[in-house]
C-alpha positions in Angstrom: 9.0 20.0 4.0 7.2 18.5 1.0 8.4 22.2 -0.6 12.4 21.0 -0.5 11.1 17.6 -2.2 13.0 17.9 -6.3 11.0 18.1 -8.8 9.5 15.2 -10.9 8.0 14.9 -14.5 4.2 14.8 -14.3 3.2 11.4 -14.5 -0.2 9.7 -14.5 -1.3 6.3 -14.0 -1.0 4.2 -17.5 -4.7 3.3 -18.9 -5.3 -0.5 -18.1 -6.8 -2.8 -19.9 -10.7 -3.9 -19.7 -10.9 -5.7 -16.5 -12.4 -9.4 -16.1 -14.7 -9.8 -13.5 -13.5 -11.5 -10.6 -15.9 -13.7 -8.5 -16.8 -10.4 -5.8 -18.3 -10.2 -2.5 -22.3 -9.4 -1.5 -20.7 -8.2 1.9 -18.1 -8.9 4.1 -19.6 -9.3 8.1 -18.5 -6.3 9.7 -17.2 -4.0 6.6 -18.2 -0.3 7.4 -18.3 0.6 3.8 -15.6 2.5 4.0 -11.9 2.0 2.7 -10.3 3.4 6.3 -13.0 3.9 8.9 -13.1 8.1 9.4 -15.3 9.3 12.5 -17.5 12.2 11.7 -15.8 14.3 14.5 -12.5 14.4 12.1 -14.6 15.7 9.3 -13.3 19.6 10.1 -10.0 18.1 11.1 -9.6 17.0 7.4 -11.2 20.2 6.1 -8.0 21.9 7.8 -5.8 19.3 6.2 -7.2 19.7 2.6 -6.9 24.0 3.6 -3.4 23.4 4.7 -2.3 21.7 1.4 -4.1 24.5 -0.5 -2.1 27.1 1.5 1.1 25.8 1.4 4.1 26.9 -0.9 4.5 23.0 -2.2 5.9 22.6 -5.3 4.7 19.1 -5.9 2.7 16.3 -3.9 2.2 12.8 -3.8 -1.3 12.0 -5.9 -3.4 8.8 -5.7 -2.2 6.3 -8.9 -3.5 3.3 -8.3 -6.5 1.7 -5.6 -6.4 -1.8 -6.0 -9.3 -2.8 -3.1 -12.3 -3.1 -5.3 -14.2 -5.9 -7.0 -12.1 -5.7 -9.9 -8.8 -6.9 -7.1 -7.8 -10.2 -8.9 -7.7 -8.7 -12.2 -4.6 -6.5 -11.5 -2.6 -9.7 -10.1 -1.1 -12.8 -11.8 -0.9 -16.1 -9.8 1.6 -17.5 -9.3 1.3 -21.5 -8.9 5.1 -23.2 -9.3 6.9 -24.7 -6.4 7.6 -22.7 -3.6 11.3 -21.1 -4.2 11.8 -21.1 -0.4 11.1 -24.4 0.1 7.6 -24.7 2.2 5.1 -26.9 2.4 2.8 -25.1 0.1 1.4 -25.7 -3.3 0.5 -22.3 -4.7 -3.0 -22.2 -6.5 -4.0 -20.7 -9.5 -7.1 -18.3 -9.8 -9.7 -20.9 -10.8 -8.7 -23.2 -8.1 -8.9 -20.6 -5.3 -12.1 -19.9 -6.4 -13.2 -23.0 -6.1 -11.6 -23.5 -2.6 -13.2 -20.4 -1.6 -9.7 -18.7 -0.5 -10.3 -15.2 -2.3 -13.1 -12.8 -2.5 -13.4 -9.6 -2.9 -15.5 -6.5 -2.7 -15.4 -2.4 -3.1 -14.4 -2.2 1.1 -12.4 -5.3 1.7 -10.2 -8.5 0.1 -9.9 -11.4 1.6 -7.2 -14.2 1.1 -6.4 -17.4 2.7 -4.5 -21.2 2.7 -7.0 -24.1 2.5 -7.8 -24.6 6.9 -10.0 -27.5 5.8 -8.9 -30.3 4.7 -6.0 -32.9 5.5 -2.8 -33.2 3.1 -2.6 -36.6 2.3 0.9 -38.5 1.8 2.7 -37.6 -1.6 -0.7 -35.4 -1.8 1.6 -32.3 -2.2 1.7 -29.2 -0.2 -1.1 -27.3 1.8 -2.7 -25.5 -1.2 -2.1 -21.5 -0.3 -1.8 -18.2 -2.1 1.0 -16.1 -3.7 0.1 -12.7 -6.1 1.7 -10.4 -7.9 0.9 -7.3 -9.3 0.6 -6.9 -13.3 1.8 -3.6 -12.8 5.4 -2.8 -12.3 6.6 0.2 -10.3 10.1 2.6 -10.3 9.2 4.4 -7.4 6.6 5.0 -5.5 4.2 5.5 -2.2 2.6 2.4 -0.9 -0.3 2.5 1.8 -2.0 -0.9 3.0 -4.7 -0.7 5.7 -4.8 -4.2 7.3 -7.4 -5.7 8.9 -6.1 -9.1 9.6 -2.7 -10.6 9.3 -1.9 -14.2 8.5 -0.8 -15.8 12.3 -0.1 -19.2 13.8 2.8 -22.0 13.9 4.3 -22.5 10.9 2.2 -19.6 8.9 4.7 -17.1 6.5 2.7 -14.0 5.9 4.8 -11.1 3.5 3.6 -8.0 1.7 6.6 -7.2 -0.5 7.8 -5.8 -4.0 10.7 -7.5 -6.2 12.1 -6.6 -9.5 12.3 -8.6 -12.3 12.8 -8.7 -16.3 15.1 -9.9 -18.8 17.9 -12.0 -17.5 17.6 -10.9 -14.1 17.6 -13.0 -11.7 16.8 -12.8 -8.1 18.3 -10.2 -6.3 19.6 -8.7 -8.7 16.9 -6.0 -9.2 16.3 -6.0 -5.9 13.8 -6.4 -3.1 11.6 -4.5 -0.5 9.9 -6.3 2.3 6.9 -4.2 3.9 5.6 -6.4 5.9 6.9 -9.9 7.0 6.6 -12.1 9.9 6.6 -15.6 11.2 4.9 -18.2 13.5 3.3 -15.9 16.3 5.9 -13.3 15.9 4.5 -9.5 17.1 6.9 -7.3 15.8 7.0 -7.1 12.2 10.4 -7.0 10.0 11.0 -4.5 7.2 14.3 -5.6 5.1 16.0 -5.2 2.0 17.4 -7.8 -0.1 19.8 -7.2 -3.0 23.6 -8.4 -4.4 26.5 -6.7 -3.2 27.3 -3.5 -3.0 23.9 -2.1 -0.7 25.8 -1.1 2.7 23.4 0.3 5.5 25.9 0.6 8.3 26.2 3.9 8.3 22.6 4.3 9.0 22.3 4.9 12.7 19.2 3.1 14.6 17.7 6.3 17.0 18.2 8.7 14.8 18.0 7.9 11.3 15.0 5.7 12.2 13.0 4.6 15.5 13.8 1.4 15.9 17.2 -1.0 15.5 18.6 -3.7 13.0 17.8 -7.3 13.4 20.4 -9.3 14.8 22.7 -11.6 12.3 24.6 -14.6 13.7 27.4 -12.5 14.5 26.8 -8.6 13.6 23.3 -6.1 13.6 21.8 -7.4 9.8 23.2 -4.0 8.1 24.6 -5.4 4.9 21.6 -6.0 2.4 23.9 -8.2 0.4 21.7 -11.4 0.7 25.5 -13.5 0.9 27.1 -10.6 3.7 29.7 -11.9 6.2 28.5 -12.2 10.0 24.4 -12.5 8.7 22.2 -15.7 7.7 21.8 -16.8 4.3 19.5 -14.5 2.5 18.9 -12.1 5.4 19.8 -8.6 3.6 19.2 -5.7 5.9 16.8 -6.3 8.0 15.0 -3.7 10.5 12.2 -4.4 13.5 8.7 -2.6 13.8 7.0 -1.6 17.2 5.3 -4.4 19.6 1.8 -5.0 18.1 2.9 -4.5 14.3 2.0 -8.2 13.4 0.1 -11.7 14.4 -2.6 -12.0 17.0 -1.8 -8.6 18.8 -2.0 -7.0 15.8 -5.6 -8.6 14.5 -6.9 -8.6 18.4 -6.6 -4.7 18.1 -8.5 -4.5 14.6 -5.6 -4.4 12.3 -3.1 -1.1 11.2 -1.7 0.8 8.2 1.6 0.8 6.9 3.1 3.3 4.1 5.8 2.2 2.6 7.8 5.1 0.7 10.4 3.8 -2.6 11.6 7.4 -3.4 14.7 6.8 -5.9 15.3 10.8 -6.3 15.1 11.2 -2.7 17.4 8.5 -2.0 15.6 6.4 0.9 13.0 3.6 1.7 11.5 4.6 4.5 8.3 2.8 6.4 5.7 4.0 8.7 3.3 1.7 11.1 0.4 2.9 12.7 -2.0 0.9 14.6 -6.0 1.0 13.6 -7.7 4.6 14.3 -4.2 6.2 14.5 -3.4 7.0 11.0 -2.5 10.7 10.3 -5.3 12.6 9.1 -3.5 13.5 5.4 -3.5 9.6 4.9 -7.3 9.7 5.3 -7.7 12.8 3.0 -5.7 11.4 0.3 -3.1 13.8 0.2 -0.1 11.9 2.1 2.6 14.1 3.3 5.2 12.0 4.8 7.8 14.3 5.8 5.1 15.5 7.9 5.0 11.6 10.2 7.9 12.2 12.2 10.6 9.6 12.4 9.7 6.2 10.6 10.4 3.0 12.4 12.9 1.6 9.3 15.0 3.8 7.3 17.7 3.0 4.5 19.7 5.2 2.6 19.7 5.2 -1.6 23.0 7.2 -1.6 25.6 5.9 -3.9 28.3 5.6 -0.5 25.2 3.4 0.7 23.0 1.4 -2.0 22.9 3.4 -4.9 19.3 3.4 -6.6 20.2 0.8 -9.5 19.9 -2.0 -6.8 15.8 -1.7 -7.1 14.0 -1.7 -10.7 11.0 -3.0 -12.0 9.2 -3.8 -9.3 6.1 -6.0 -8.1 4.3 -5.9 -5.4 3.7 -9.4 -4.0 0.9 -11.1 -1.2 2.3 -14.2 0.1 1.0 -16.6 2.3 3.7 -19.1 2.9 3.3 -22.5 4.7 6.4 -23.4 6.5 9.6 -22.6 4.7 13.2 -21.6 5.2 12.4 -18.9 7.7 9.5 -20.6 9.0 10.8 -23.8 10.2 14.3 -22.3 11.3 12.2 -20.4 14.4 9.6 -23.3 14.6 11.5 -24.8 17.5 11.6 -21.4 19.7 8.4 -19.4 18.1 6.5 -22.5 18.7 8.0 -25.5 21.6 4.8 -27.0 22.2 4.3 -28.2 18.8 8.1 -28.3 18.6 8.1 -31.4 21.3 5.8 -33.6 19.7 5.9 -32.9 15.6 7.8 -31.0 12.7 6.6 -27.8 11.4 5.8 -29.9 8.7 3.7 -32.3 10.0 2.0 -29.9 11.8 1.4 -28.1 8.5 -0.1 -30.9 7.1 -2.2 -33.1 9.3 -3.2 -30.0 11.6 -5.6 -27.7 9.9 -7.7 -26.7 12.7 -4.0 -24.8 13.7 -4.2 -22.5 10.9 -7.9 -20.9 11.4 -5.8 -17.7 11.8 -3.9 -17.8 8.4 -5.8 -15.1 6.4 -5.8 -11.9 4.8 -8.1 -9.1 5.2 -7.2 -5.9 3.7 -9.1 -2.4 3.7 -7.2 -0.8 1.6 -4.5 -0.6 -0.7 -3.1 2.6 -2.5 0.0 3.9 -4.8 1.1 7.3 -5.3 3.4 9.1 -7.1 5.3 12.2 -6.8 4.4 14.7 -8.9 5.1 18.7 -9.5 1.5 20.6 -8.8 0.7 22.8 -12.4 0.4 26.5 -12.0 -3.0 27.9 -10.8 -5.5 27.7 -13.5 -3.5 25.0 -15.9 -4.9 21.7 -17.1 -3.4 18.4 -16.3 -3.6 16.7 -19.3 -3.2 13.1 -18.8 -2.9 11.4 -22.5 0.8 13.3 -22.5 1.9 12.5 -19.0 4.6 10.3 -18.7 3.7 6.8 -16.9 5.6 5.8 -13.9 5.9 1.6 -14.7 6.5 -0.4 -17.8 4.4 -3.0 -19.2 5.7 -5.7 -17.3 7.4 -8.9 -19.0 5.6 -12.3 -19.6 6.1 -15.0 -17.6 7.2 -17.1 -20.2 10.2 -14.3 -21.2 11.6 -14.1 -17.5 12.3 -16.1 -14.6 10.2 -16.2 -11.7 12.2 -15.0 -8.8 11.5 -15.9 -5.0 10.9 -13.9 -2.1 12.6 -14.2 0.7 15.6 -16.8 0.3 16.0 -18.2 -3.0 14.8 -18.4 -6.5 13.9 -20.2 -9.2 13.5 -20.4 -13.0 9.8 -20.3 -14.5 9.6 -22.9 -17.4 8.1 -21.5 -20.7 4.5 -22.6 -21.0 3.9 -22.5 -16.9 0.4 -21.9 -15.9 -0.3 -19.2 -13.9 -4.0 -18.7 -14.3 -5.4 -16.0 -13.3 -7.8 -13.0 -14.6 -5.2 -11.3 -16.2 -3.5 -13.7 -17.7 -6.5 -14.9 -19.0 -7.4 -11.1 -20.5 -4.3 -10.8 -21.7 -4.4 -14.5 -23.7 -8.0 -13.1 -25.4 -6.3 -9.5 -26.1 -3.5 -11.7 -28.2 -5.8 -13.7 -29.7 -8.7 -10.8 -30.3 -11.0 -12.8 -28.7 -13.9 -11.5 -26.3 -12.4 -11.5 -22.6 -13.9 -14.6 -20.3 -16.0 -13.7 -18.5 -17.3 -15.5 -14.7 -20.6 -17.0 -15.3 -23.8 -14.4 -13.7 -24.3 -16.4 -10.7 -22.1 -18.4 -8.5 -23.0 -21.0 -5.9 -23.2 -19.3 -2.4 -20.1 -20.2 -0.4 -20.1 -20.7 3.0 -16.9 -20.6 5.8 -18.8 -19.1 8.8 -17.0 -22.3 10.6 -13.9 -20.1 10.5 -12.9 -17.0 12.5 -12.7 -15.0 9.2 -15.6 -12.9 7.1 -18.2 -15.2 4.9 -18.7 -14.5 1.5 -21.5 -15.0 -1.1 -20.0 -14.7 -4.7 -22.7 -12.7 -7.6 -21.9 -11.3 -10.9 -19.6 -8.5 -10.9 -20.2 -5.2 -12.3 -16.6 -3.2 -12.8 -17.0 0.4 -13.9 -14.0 1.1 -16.0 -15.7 4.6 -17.1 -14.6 6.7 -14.3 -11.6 9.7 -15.0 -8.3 8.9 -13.9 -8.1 10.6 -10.0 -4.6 12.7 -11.5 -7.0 14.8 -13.7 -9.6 15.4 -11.3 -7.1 16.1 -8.5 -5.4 18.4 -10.6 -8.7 20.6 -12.0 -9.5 20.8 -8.1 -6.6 21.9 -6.7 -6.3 24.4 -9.4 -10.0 25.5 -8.8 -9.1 25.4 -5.3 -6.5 28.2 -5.7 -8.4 30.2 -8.1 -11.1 30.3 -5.6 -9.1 31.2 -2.4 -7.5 34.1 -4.1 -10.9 35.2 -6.0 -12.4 35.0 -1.9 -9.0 37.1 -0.7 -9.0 39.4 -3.1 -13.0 39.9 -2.4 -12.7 40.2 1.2 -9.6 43.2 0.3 -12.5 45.2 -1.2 -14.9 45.1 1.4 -12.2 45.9 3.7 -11.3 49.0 1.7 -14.5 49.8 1.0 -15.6 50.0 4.7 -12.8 52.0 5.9 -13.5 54.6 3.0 -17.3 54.8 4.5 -16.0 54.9 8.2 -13.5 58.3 7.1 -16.2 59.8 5.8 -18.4 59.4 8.3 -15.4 60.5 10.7 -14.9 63.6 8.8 -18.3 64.6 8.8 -18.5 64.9 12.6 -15.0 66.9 12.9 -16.5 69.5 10.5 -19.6 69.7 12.5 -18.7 69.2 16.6 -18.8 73.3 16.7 -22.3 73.4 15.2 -25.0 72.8 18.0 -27.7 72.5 15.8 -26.5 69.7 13.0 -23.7 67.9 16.2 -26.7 65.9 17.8 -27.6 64.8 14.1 -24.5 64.1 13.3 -24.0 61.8 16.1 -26.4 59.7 15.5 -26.0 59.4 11.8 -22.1 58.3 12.5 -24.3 55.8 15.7 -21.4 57.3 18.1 -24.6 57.7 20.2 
């Protein structure tokens, strides 16, 4: 149980800076207005939830840190927009540009994220112009749930959700990396893998019982060595694990998307990863207060034990969105994934004279959310956030560290690169103390409704960077929460007492008096035995 879980410093989120306003959404066609879609008939079933939690003996609990789905989305990520380190036919956009292309948008329910499905790459034009983010913030540990709506599908089309590390003269893997979610071409079953130097050993982890599922296959041994150079496995494969049928591309989408939660836990000494399809998440995932040694087996497990991997193999990491184009993984299932195209062109070609095949190449996400492990404070004690220690660093500039890849290979960032983006660009007018840019009041309304994908229409943006960090408030109301249930026991005690004092009174009464005819009918009925 969550109660066996060691204990962690208290740790809130770090303050941020003051966002820039990224070009948002009026609506997204469809969005319910809700972050994960919640039935009212489950209302009582999450009252029970939020009860349980209350009741239970935990010592500490995973609390929200970070939501990133909101209008303020493109703020918290930097783009990245050098050649591709794993080698597809891509050309990586900054921020301006994909607004201008109309490839991101954003709202308070839903982000969207796409490659260009327009136009036709002409000859030494470059690559298809796509997307790959990464988080400003840099994480040590951590929780991470993502509520999909739409995965990026099709021939030749590289979708990942993953986190890295990076700083200082590291270099790629050498602080390590965590694939979520990855897939490619129409592939159904997504692949959760690790990726680090040597010395990360997962055979001893057994597939049945330590996790749901099995190990990918290498070219001549089950991918259990997460060194990316490991005997008997492809280049760059690390460890690599399946997910369930349905846990990517088109069967995934058709069925209205799923939910992953991805668990880093350094002190616990696993990555573990749960899938569940749309409408199936567990109710504590709905009510905010994830539990997951309460979600039975998860479909990849690996082991943080120093016999194993120990826990210096991961630091400093980002979480990434990439939406690859072809590519070292891509093109070396093209011919299988894909033998239709495979008999007439390249995965290349196909990439870039065919845009009408990549209609399907897009993100929509619900929701994204980061928690932390943290011990709850005694009933009654304040959670004082300004002397809580923060979980993440201040990452590094680009221009102080190398850019690493994802996913087979790397690659060194030149000083003075331009990776455009809102928080680059806050962070340029912080240096200089210069007002923040800002995106001009009203934007030209944008229309895709020729693809299978939401439309947008951009307008001014209106970030509220006022609210109280959710640590603070979840801690006052849990701590009201206990106060209250033992004020209502302690209440309901009295009464209890006080009742049975009246009833033995009463009782007494009509023992003294059963041999007096003349007061026994009165009696009676005062004590209603009548």
């Amino acid at each position: 149980s969550a109660g066996a879980r060691p204990l962690r410093p208290l740790q809130a989120p770090s303050a941020g800076s003051p966002p820039l306003p990224p070009p948002p959404v009026e609506e997204l066609l469809g969005s319910s207005g809700a972050q994960m879609d919640m039935p009212r008939s489950t209302g009582m079933q999450v009252a029970c939830v939020l009860a349980g939690f209350l009741a239970s003996p935990v010592v500490g609990q995973y609390l929200h840190s970070e939501k990133y789905v909101d209008r303020d989305f493109f703020t918290k990520w930097d783009f990245f927009n050098i050649d591709d380190p794993s080698h597809g036919h891509v050309s990586y956009v900054d921020y301006p540009t994909a607004v201008s292309l109309n490839l991101v948008g954003a709202n308070d329910d839903e982000v969207f994220m796409s490659a260009d499905a327009n136009s036709v790459v002409q000859p030494g034009g470059g690559g298809r112009k796509s997307l790959r983010l990464q988080s400003v913030k840099t994480y040590n540990s951590g929780l991470f749930i993502i509520h999909v709506k739409h995965v990026p599908t099709g021939c030749g089309v590289w979708p990942a959700f993953w986190l890295y590390g990076e700083g200082p003269g590291a270099q790629w893997p050498g602080w390590g990396e965590y694939d979520i979610i990855e897939g490619v071409n129409k592939a159904n079953i997504v692949r959760t893998a690790l990726h680090t130097s040597a010395g990360c050993d997962q055979s001893g982890v057994v597939p049945g019982q330590d996790f749901s599922s099995v190990f990918t296959q290498g070219m001549s041994k089950a991918a259990d060595n997460c060194d990316i150079k490991a005997d008997g496995q492809y280049k760059n494969q690390g460890c690599s694990q399946d997910g369930p049928p349905g846990s990517i591309g088109d069967e995934l989408n058709t069925a209205g998307g799923g939910t992953w939660a991805g668990e880093w836990d350094p002190i616990g000494k696993r990555i573990r990863t749960w899938f569940w399809p749309d409408g199936t998440e567990p109710l504590d995932i709905v009510a905010k207060i994830p539990d997951p040694d309460g979600w039975g087996k998860p479909y990849s497990f690996f082991s943080l034990e120093d016999w194993a991997c120990p826990t210096s193999h991961f630091q400093n990491m980002r979480m990434v969105f990439s939406l690859d184009l072809g590519g070292d993984l891509a093109e070396s299932h093209f011919q299988k994934s894909c033998p239709d195209f495979a008999s007439r062109m390249s995965c290349a070609d196909l990439i870039q004279y065919h845009p009408e095949e990549l209609k399907q190449a897009f993100w929509s996400i619900k929701a994204l959310d980061v928690y932390q492990w943290r011990p709850l404070p005694p009933p009654g004690a304040e959670f004082d956030a300004s002397t809580a220690t923060p979980t993440t660093e201040a990452p590094p500039s680009f221009d102080q560290v190398g850019a690493t890849a994802g996913a087979g290979g790397s690659a060194g960032l030149p000083p003075g690169a331009d990776i455009s983006s809102p928080a680059a660009l806050r962070h340029e007018a912080m240096e200089r103390s210069l007002p923040a840019p800002t995106v001009p009041p009203e934007m030209s309304k944008v229309s895709i409704s020729d693809r299978d994908r939401p439309s947008f229409g951009f307008m001014q943006a209106q970030g509220d960077t006022s609210r109280p960090p959710f640590v603070a408030r979840a801690a006052d109301w849990i701590g009201s929460g206990i106060a209250g249930a033992t004020a209502l026991v302690l209440l309901l005690v009295i009464i209890r007492v006080a009742s049975g004092s009246r009833q033995s009174e009463s009782d007494r009464q009509v023992v003294m008096h059963l041999n007096d005819s003349d007061s026994c009918s009165s009696c009676r009925t005062q004590s209603g035995l009548d």
